[in-house]
N, C-alpha and C positions, 0 to 999 in steps of 0.2 A: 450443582457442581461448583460453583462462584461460593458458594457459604461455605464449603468445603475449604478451598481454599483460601478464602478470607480469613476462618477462624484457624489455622494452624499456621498462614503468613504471620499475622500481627503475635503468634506464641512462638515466632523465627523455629518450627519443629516440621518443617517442609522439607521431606527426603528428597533425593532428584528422583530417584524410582516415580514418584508420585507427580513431580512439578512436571516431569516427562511426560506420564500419563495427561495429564491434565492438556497439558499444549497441544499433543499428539493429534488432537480433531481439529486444531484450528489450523496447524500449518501448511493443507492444500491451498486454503485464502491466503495467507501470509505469504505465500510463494506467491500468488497468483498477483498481488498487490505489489510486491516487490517487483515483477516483470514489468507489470506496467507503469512503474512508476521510473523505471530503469530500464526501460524500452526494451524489456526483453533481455539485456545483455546478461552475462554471466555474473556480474555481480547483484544480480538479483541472489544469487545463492549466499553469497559473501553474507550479505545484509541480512536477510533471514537466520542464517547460523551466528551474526553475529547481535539480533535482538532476542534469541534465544539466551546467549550467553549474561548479557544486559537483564533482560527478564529474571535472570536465576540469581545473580547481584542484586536486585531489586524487589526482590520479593516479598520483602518488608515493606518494601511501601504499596502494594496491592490495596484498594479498599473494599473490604466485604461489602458485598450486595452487587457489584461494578461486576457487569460480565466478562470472563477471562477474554473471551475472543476481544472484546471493546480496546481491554488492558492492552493486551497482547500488537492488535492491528498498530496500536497508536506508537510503539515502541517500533515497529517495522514502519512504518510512514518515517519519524525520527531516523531511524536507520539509512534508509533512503536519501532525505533530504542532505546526511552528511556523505556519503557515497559523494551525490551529486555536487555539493559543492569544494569535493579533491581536486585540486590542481589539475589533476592527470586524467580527469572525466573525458576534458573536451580533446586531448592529446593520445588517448590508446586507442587503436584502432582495431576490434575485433570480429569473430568472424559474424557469417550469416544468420540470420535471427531463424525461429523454426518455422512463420510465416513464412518466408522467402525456400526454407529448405522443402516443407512442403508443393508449395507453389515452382515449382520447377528451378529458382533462384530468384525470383522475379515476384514482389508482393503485388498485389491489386493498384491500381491509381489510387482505388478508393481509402485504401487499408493505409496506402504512401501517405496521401493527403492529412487524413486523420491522426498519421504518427507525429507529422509536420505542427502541425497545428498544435496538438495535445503538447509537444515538446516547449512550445513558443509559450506557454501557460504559464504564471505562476503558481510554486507548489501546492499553495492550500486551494486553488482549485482542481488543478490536477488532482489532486487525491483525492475530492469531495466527488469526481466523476468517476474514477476506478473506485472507489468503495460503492457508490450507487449501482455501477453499471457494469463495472469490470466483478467484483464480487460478488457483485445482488444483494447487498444490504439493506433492508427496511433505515427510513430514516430516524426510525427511533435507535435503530444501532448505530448508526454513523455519527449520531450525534452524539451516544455514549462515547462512542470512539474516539472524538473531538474535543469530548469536554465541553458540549454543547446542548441548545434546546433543540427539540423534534423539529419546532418551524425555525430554527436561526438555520438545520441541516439542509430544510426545503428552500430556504432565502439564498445559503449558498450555491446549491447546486443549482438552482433557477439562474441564479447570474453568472458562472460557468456554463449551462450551456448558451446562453444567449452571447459570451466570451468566444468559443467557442462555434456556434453559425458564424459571427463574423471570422472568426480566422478560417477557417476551409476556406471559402471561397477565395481568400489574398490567395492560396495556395493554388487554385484550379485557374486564377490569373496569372499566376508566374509563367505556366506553360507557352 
């Protein structure tokens, strides 16, 4: 699928019928990444529909061999990171997340703690724990994703979670 698309990006002769086709498998991750990196909120959707839009502007610069989903993830990570640093992130206040709508209104301590925590992150690890863990990414993808090595992927996620044990528990001491 990736040669496919490498070899008609770089001859710019990528119909959308096709680049559509092509993305169509990876955007249950791409959503699912954009929630967590966007706690869930509604602009998870924004971001996604707007690294789809970014993707098909960029199409040209794809590199054959580079797995689409790698491509694709990396551009919704970007998507996100600018979401999050609008002005207006820390200022709109929206509704209930579908944790909480399932959960009667009310998420877990445990689900709280972890949202707490994970928020308190800097992005590049944040996202090196939702690609690992929130998507299931083998670390030979994550690191395609990143632009990185298999073990520089397992070096970051190693010191994100250890980032990570320590912040929970600030948060089960707030109580």
């Amino acid at each position: 699928m990736s040669a496919a698309v490498g070899s008609t990006a770089h001859s710019g002769a990528v119909d959308q019928s096709r680049f559509v086709a092509l993305l169509e498998p990876v955007l249950p991750r791409a959503s699912r990444l954009a929630r967590v990196m966007l706690d869930g909120r509604p602009e998870a959707e924004d971001a996604v529909q707007e690294a789809v839009v970014s993707a098909w502007r960029h199409i040209g610069s794809y590199e054959a061999g580079r797995p689409i989903e790698a491509w694709f993830l990396a551009i919704v990570a970007n998507q996100c990171r600018m979401h999050r640093r609008n002005k207006w992130w820390s200022v709109i206040k929206l509704g209930r997340s579908r944790d909480e709508a399932v959960s009667g209104g009310q998420p877990s301590a445990a689900v709280t703690d972890l949202r707490l925590a994970l928020r308190r992150m800097p992005h590049d690890q944040r996202l090196v724990l939702a690609l690992r863990y929130y998507i299931d990414l083998p670390f030979d993808a994550i690191g395609q994703t990143l632009g990185i090595s298999r073990d520089a992927a397992k070096s970051r996620t190693s010191r994100a979670l250890k980032r990570l044990r320590i912040e929970i528990p600030k948060e089960l001491g707030d109580d």
